[in-house]
Each structure stands twice: as structure tokens, then as C-alpha cells.
RODO-2510 file (C-alpha; in nm, 4 decimals, decimal comma):
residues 255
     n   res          X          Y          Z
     1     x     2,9559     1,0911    -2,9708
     2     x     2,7587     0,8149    -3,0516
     3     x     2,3933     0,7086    -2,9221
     4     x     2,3388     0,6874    -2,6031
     5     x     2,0162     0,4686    -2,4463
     6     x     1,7478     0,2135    -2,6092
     7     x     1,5627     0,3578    -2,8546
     8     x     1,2684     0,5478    -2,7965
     9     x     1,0266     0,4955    -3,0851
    10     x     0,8870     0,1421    -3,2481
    11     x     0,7908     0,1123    -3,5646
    12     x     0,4732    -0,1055    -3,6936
    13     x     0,6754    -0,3617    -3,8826
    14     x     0,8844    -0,5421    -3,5941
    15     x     0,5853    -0,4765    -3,3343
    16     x     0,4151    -0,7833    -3,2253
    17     x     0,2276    -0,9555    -3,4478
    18     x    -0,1050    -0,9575    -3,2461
    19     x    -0,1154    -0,6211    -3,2314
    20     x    -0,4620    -0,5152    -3,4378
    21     x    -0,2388    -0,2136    -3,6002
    22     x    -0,1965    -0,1423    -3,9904
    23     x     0,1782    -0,2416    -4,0673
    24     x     0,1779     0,0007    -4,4276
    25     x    -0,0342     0,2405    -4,3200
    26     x     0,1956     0,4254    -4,0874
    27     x     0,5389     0,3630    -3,9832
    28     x     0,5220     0,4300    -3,6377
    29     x     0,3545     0,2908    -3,3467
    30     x     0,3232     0,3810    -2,9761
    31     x     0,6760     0,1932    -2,8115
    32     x     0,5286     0,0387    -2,4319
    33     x     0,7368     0,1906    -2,1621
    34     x     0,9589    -0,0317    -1,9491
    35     x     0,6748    -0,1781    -1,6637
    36     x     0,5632    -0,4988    -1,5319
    37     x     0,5133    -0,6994    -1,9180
    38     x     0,7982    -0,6747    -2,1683
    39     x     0,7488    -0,5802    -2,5032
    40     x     0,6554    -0,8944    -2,6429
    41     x     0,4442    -1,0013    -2,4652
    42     x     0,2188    -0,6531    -2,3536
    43     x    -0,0293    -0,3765    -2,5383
    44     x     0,0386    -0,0341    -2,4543
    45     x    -0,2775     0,1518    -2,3593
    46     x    -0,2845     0,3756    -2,6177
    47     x    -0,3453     0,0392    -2,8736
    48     x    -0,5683    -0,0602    -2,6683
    49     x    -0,8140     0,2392    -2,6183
    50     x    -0,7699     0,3619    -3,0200
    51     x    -0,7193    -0,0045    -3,1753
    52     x    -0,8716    -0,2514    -2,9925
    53     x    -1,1820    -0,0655    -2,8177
    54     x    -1,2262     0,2381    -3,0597
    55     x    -1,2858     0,4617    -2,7723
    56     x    -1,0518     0,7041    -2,9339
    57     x    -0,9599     0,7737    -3,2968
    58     x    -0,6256     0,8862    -3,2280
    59     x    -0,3088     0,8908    -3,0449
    60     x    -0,3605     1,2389    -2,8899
    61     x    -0,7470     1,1379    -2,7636
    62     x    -0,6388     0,8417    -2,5951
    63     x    -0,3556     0,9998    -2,4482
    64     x    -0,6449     1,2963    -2,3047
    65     x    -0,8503     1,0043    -2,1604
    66     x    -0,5824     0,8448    -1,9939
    67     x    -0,4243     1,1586    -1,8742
    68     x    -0,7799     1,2822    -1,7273
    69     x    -0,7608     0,9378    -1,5069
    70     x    -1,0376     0,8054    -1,6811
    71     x    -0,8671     0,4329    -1,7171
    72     x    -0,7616     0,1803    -1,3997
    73     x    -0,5127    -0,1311    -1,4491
    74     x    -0,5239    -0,3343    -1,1444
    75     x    -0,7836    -0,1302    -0,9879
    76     x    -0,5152     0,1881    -0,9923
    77     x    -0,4810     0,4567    -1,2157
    78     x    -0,2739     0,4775    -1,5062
    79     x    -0,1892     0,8399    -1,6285
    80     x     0,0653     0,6883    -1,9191
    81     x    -0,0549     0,6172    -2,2307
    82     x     0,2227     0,3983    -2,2560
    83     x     0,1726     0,1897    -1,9915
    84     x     0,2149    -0,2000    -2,1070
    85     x    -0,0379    -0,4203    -1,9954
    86     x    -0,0238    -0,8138    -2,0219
    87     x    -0,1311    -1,1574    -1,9165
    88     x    -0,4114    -1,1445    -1,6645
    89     x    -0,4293    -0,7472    -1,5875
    90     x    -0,7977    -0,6070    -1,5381
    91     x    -0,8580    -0,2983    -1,7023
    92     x    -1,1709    -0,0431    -1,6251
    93     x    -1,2948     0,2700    -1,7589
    94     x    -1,5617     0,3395    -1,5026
    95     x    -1,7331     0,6107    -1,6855
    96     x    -1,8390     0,3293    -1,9930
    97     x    -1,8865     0,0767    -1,7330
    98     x    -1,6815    -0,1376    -1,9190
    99     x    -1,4449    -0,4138    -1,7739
   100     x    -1,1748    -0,6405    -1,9354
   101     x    -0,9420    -0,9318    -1,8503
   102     x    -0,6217    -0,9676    -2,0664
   103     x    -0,5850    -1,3538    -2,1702
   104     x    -0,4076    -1,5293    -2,3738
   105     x    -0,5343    -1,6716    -2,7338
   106     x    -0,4586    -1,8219    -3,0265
   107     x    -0,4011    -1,4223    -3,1754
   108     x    -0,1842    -1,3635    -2,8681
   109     x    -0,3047    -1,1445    -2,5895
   110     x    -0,6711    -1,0121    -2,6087
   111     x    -0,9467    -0,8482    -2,4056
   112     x    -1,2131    -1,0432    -2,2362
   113     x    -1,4794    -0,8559    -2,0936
   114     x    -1,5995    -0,9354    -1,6929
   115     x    -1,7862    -0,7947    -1,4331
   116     x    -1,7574    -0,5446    -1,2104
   117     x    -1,6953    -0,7620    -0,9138
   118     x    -1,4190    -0,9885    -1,1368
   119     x    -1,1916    -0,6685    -1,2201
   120     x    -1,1768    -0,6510    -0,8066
   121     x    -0,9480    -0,9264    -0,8408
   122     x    -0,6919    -1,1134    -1,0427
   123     x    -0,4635    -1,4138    -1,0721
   124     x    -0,1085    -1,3962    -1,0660
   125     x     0,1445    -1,6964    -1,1123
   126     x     0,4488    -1,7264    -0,8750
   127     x     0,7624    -1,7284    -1,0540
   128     x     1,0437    -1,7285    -0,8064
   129     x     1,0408    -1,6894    -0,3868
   130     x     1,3244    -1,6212    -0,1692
   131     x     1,3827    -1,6032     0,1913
   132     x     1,3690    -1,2656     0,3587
   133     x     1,4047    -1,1426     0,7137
   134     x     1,1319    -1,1898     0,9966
   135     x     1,0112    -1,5198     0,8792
   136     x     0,8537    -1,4432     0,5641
   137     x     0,8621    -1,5649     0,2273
   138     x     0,9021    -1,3338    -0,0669
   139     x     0,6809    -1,4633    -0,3777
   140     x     0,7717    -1,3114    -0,7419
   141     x     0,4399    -1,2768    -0,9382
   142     x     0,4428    -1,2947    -1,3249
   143     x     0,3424    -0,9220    -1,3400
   144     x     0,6092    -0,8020    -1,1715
   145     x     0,4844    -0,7419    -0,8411
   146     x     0,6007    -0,9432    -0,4990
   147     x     0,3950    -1,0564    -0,1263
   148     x     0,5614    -1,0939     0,1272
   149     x     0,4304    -1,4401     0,3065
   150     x     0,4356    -1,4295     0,7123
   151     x     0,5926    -1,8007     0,7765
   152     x     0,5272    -1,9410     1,1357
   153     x     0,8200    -2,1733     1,1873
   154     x     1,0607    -2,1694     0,9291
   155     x     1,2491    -2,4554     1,0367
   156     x     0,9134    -2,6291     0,9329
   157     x     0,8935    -2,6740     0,5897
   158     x     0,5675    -2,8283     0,5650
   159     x     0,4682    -2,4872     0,6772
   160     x     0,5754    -2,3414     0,3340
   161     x     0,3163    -2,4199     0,0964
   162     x     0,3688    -2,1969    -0,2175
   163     x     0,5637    -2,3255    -0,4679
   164     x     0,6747    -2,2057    -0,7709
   165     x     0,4244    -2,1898    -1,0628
   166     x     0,1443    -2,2146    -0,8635
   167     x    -0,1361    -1,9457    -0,8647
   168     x    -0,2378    -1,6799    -0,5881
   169     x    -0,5790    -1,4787    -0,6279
   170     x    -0,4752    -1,1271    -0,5325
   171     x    -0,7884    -0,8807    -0,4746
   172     x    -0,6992    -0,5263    -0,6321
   173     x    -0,6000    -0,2967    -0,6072
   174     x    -0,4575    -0,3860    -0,2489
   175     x    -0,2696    -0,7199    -0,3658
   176     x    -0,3627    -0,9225    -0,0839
   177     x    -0,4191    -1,3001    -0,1395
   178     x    -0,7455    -1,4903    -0,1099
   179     x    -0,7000    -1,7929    -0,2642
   180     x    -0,3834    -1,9933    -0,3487
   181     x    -0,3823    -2,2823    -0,5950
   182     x    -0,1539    -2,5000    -0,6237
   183     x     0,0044    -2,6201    -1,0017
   184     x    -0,1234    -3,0097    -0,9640
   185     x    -0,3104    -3,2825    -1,1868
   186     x    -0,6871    -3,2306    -1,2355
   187     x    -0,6862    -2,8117    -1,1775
   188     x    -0,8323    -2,5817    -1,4546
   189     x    -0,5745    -2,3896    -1,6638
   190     x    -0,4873    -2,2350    -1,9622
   191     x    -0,1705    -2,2771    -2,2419
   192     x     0,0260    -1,9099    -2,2245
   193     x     0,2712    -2,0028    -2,5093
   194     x     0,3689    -2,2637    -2,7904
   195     x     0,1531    -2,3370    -3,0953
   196     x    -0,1332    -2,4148    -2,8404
   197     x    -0,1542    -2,0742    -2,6676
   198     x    -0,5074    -1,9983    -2,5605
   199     x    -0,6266    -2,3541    -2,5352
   200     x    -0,7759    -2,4203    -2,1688
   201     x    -0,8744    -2,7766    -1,9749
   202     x    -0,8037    -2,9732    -1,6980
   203     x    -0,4606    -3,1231    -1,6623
   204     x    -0,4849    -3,4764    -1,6806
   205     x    -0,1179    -3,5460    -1,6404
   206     x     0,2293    -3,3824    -1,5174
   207     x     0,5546    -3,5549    -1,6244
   208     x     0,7391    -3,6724    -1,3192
   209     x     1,0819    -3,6990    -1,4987
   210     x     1,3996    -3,7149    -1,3415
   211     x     1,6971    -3,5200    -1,4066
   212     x     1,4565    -3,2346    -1,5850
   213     x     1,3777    -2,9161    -1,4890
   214     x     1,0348    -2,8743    -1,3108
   215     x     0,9815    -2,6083    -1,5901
   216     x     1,0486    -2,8386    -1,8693
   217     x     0,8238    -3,0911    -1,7961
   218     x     0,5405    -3,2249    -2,0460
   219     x     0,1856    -3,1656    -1,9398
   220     x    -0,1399    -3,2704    -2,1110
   221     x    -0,4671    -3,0918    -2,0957
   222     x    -0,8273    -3,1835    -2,2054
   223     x    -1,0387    -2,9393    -2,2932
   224     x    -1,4203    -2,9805    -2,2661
   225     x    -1,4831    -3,1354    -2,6129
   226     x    -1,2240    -3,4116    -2,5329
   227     x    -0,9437    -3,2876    -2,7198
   228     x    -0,6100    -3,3411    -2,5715
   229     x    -0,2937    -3,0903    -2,5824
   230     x     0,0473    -3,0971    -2,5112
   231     x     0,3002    -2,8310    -2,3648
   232     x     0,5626    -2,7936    -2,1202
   233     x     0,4850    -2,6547    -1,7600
   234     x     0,6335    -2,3485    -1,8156
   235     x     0,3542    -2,2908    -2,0303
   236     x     0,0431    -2,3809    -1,8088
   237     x    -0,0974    -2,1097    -1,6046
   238     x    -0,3453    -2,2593    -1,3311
   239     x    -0,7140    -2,0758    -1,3684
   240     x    -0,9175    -2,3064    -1,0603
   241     x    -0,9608    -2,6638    -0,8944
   242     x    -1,2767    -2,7271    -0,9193
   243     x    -1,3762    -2,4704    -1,1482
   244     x    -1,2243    -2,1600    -1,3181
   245     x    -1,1809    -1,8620    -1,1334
   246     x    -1,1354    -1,6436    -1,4511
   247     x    -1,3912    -1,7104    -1,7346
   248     x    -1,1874    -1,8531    -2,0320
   249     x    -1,3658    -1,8396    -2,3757
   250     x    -1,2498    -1,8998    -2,7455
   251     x    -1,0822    -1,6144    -2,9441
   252     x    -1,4007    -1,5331    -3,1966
   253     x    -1,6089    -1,4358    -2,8563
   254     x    -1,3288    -1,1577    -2,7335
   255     x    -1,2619    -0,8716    -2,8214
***
């Protein structure tokens, strides 16, 4: 009989190329299990505890440090060393006192360290919402996750005002909302893909095309030096209006 099933193991060669792992020196590497980030685009914890942050030499001690509960993702935690995380998860390890953001850079993904009271929370981008029973509003979030929205009149749709691609604030680890902004000229945010992944400014302009998908449209951010970048919408994650939520700093001062 032949194989049945994906394949369990990964080696170093086809894994992501921002991974900080020697590709010769071994010829395995730690495969993320199925979660809330796909392959691509996710570290499993294990990379991150023995490759990015050194607090373990090898496989087997970061697997004992996240078995003994000693690492949160989302303010909950994570007993897999396995476990992918991605764009915008916090991660703390209370007994170093040590907090980090995952955002996006020119590498990749890496790890931004915050505060205490900024790993409480986190921003999430809505990709999709559907109508459920009861008046409320499913939202899809980028990591996987949904909220359920309580909708007062749904014949009102003026009432309804989260639309896709904008972003919710969700405190941890409880995932309720405290702030909702919406995807529109003159916000904060940050390029998550394309050769400009990483860069962050305030949108100056949204295409309004016709006939294109919402998605597809061309967007152009200034950063704070005046230097002007071009993506699609897809590719724009709103950080703040008036200021961002989520401190966003170049590559060389990240982990």
C-alpha cells in the first residue's frame, strides 16, 4: 500500500527562507503543525526559542521549556513545540520577562520586543464575515480565529460597520475587541508582502478602480523620511489612525 497522509518531517533546504537555520548543517528541521499560520508564512516555536532567542541549544530543551508551560502565544499557553506562530502573535516567557510581537520585514517575519502591557493585546485583520443567526456578524481574523459581532437591526446596513480588511484590536487572551479601524486613506500601516514587505507609513492614496477587485487595488504609502511605496491592498495591514497602535521599527533593530 502506498503512503498514506502529508508528510511529517521538513527538511532545511525547502523551509522558508527567513528562517535563521543552517541549510548544510543538518538536514532536518522542526515541520510547524497544522494551526492558525501556514507554513510559509509561520516559525514554529521550537526555531524560535533555539534559533532566534538562544534560550535553548537544542531541540529537546526547547521542547522541556515549552512542555513545562513556560511560553504563552496570545496570552495562552502553548505546550507544542510545534506550534506555528505568524503575523502579529505576542509571545511571552514570563519567567525572562521577555515579550515579543511577530511583524513583518524585509527578512520575512521577525520578533519585535514590547511591553508587558502591549502583549495584553493584539491586532488582527478581518478577512471574510458572514451572516449568522441572532443578528450577529461573524468576522474571519487573519490568524485564524472568528468574533461574533451583536448587530442591532440588520435590515440597517449602516449599522454594519466592519468591513473586510479592516483592523480590530483584540485584548488577549479573551479576544474581545477594543478598537476597530477601518482600512481608509491617511491610517498608519504596514506592507505584509511583495518586494516592499516590512515598509510602514501612512496611506496617502487607495485606487478607486472599477471593475477590480477591492483586493487588487494599488495603494501608496509614505513612510516618515518621504519615501513613497507601492502595493496592492491585499498587502496593507492597518497599524492606527492617528498613530500606530503596534510599534513598527526597521529590521537591523529586531531581533
Amino acid at each position: 500500500m502506498g503512503r498514506k497522509g502529508a508528510s511529517t518531517g521538513l527538511k532545511r533546504k525547502p523551509a522558508p527562507r527567513f528562517w535563521p537555520i543552517h541549510r548544510k548543517e543538518f538536514t532536518w528541521v522542526v515541520k510547524p503543525s497544522p494551526g492558525p499560520h501556514s507554513t510559509e508564512n509561520c516559525l514554529p516555536l521550537a526555531v524560535v526559542l533555539r534559533d532566534v532567542l538562544r534560550f535553548a541549544k537544542t531541540r529537546r530543551e526547547a521542547k522541556t521549556i515549552v512542555s513545562n508551560g513556560k511560553v504563552y502565544v496570545d496570552g495562552k499557553i502553548v505546550r507544542r513545540d510545534d506550534f506555528p506562530v505568524g503575523l502579529m502573535d505576542a509571545i511571552s516567557i514570563p519567567d525572562a520577562d521577555k515579550h515579543f510581537c511577530v511583524l513583518p520585514s524585509y527578512k520575512g517575519l521577525v520578533l519585535q520586543p514590547i511591553s508587558s502591557e502591549e502583549s495584553k493585546f493584539k491586532l488582527c485583520r478581518i478577512e471574510d464575515k458572514k451572516v449568522v443567526d441572532n443578528g450577529q456578524v461573524q468576522l474571519n481574523l487573519h490568524d485564524g480565529s472568528n468574533m461574533l459581532i451583536k448587530i442591532a437591526d440588520m435590515k440597517k446596513p449602516q449599522e454594519d460597520v466592519y468591513k473586510t480588511l479592516d483592523t480590530l484590536k483584540v485584548s488577549l487572551p479573551d479576544k474581545q475587541c477594543l478598537e476597530h479601524i477601518k482600512m481608509k486613506e491617511k491610517d498608519f500601516a504596514v506592507i505584509i508582502g511583495g518586494k516592499n514587505i516590512g515598509k510602514s507609513g501612512k496611506i496617502v492614496e487607495i485606487e478607486k478602480a472599477e471593475g477590480k477587485k477591492r483586493r487588487n487595488a494599488l495603494v501608496t504609502i509614505e513612510d516618515e523620511k518621504g519615501n513613497r511605496y507601492q502595493t496592492i491592498l491585499d498587502f496593507v495591514f492597518a497599524v492606527g489612525e492617528k498613530q500606530p497602535i503596534m510599534p513598527m521599527t526597521e529590521a537591523n533593530q529586531v531581533v
